[in-house]
N, CA, C and O of each residue as an XYZ file, in Angstrom:
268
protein
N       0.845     -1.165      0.000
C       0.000      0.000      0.000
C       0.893      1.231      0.000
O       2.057      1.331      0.389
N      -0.059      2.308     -0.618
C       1.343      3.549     -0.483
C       0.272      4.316      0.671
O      -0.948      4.364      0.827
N       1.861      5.053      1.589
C       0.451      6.063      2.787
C       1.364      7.423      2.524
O       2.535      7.513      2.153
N       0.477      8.356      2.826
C       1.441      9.928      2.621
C       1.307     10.024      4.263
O       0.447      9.575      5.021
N       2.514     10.796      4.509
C       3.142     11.017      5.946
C       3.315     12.520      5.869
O       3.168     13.256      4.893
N       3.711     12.853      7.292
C       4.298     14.500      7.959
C       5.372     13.997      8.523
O       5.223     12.932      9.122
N       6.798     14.653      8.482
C       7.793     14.236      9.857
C       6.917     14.860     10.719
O       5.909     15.565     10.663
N       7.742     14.294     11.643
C       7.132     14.712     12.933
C       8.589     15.708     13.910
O       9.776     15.433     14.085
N       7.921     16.624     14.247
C       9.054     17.693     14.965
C       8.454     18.107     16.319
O       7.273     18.413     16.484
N       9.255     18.085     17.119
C       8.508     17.905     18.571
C       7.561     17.588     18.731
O       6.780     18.496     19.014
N       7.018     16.275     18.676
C       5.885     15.092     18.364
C       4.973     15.929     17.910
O       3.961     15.901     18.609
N       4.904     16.912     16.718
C       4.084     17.627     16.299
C       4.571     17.311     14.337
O       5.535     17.413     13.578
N       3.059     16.873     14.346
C       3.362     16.488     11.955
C       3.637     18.355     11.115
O       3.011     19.343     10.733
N       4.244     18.110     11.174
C       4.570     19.488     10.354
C       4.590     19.104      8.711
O       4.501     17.988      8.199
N       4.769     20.689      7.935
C       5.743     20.675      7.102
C       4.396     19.582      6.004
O       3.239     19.334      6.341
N       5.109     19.141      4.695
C       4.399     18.847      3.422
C       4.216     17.567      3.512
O       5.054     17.147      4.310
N       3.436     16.547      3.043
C       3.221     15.536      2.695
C       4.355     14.448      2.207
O       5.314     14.947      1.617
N       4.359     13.406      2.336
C       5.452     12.766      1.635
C       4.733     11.105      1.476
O       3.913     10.532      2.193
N       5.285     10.760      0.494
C       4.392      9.511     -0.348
C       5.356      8.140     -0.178
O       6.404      8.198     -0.822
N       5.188      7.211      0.417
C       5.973      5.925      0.859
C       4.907      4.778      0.899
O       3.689      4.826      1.071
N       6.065      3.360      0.607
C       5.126      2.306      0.773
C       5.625      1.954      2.183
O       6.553      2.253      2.934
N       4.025      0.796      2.151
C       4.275      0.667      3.432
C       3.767     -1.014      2.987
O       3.117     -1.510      2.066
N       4.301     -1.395      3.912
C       3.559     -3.140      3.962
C       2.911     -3.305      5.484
O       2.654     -4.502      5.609
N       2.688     -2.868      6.215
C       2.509     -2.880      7.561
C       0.825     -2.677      7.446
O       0.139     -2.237      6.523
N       0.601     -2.996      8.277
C      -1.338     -3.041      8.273
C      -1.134     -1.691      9.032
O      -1.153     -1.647     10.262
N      -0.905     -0.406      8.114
C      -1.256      0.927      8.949
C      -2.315      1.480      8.499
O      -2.713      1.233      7.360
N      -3.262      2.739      9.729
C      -3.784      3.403      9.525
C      -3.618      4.482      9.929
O      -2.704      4.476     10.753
N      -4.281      6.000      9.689
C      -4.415      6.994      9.907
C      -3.508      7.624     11.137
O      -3.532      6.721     11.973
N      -3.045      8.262     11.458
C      -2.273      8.497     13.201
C      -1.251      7.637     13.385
O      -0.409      8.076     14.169
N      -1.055      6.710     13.003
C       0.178      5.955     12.887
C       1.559      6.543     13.145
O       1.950      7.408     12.361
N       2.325      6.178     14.137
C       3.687      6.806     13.590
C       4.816      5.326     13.005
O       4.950      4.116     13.184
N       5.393      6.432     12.256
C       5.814      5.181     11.044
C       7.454      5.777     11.435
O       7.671      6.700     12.219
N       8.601      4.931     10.612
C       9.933      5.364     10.441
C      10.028      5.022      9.368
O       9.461      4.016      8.942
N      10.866      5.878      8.584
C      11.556      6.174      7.081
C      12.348      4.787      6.837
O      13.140      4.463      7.723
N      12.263      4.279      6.165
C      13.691      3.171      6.312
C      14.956      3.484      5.303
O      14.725      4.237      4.357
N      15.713      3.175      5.392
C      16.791      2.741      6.628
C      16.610      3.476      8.025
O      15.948      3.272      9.042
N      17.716      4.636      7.488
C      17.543      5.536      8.575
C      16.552      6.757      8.748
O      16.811      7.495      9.699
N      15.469      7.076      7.978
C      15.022      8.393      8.119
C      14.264      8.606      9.557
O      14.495      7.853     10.504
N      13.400      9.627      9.632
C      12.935      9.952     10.626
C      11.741      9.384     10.787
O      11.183      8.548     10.076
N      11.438      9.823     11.630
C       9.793      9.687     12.444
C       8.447     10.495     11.452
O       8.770     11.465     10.767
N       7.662     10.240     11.449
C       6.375     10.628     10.832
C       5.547      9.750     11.566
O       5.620      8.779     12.319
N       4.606     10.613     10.949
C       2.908      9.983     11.602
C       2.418      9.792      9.614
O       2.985     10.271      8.632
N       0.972      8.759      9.723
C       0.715      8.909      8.535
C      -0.999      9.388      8.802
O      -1.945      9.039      9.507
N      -0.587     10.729      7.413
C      -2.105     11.046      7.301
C      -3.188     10.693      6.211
O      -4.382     10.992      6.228
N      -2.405      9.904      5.150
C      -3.593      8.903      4.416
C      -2.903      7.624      3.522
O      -1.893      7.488      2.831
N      -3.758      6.983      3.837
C      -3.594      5.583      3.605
C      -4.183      5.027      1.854
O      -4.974      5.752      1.251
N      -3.872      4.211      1.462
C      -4.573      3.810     -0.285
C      -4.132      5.093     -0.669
O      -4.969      5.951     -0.949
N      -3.287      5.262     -0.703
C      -3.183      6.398     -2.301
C      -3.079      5.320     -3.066
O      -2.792      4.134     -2.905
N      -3.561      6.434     -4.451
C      -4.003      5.695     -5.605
C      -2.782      5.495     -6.350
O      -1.872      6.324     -6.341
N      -2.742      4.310     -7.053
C      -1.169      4.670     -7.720
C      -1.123      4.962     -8.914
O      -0.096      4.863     -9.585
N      -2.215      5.359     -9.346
C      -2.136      6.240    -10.911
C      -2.107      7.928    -10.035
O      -2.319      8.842    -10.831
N      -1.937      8.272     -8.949
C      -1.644      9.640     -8.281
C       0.232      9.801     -8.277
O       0.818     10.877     -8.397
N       0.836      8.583     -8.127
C       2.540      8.629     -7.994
C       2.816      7.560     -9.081
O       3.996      7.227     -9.189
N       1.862      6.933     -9.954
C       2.543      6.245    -11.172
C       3.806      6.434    -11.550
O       4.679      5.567    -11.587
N       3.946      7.939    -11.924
C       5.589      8.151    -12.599
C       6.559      8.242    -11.631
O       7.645      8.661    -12.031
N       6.456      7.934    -10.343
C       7.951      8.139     -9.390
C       7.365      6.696     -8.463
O       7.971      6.751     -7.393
N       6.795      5.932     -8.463
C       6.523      4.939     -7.803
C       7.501      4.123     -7.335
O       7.413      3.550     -6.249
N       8.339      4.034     -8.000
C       9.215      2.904     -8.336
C      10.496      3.537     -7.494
O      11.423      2.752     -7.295
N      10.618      4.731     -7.042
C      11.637      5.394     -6.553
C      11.476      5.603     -4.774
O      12.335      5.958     -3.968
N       9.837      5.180     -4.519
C       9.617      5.348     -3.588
C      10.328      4.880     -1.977
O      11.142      3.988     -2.217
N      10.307      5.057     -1.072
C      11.268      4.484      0.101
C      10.055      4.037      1.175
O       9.086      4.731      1.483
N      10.285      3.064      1.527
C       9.562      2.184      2.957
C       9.486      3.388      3.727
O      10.214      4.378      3.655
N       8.275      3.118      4.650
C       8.210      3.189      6.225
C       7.797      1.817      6.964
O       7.531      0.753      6.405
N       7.803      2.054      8.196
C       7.685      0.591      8.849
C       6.817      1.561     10.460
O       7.245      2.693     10.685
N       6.089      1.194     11.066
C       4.876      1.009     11.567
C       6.280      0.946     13.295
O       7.026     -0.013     13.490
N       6.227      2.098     14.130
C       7.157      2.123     15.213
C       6.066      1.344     16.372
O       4.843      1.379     16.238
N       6.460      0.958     17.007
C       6.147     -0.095     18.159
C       6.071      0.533     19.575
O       5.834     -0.177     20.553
């Protein structure tokens, strides 16, 4: 599934949208991590469509679902 995210900056989602897959059974409020190393985010929507990131899909980077 692809979800769009906010980092998160003093546990507050700031700042623009950003588009990642995810394999993790996430929803909405979620906080996720960038993989490898990126940061922290929360995610604010889930099923994006993938004729919306068709042309950069393939470039996209994981998050993974923080515990």
């Amino acid at each position: 599934m692809f979800v769009k995210t906010r980092f998160l900056k003093n546990d507050t989602a700031v700042g623009k949208e950003y588009t990642y897959k995810c394999n993790d059974d996430a929803k909405v409020g979620d906080v996720v991590k960038a993989q490898p190393d990126g940061g922290m985010a929360v995610i604010t929507e889930i099923n994006v469509p993938e004729k919306e990131i068709y042309s950069y899909k393939d470039k996209l980077k994981e998050v993974r679902k923080v515990d």
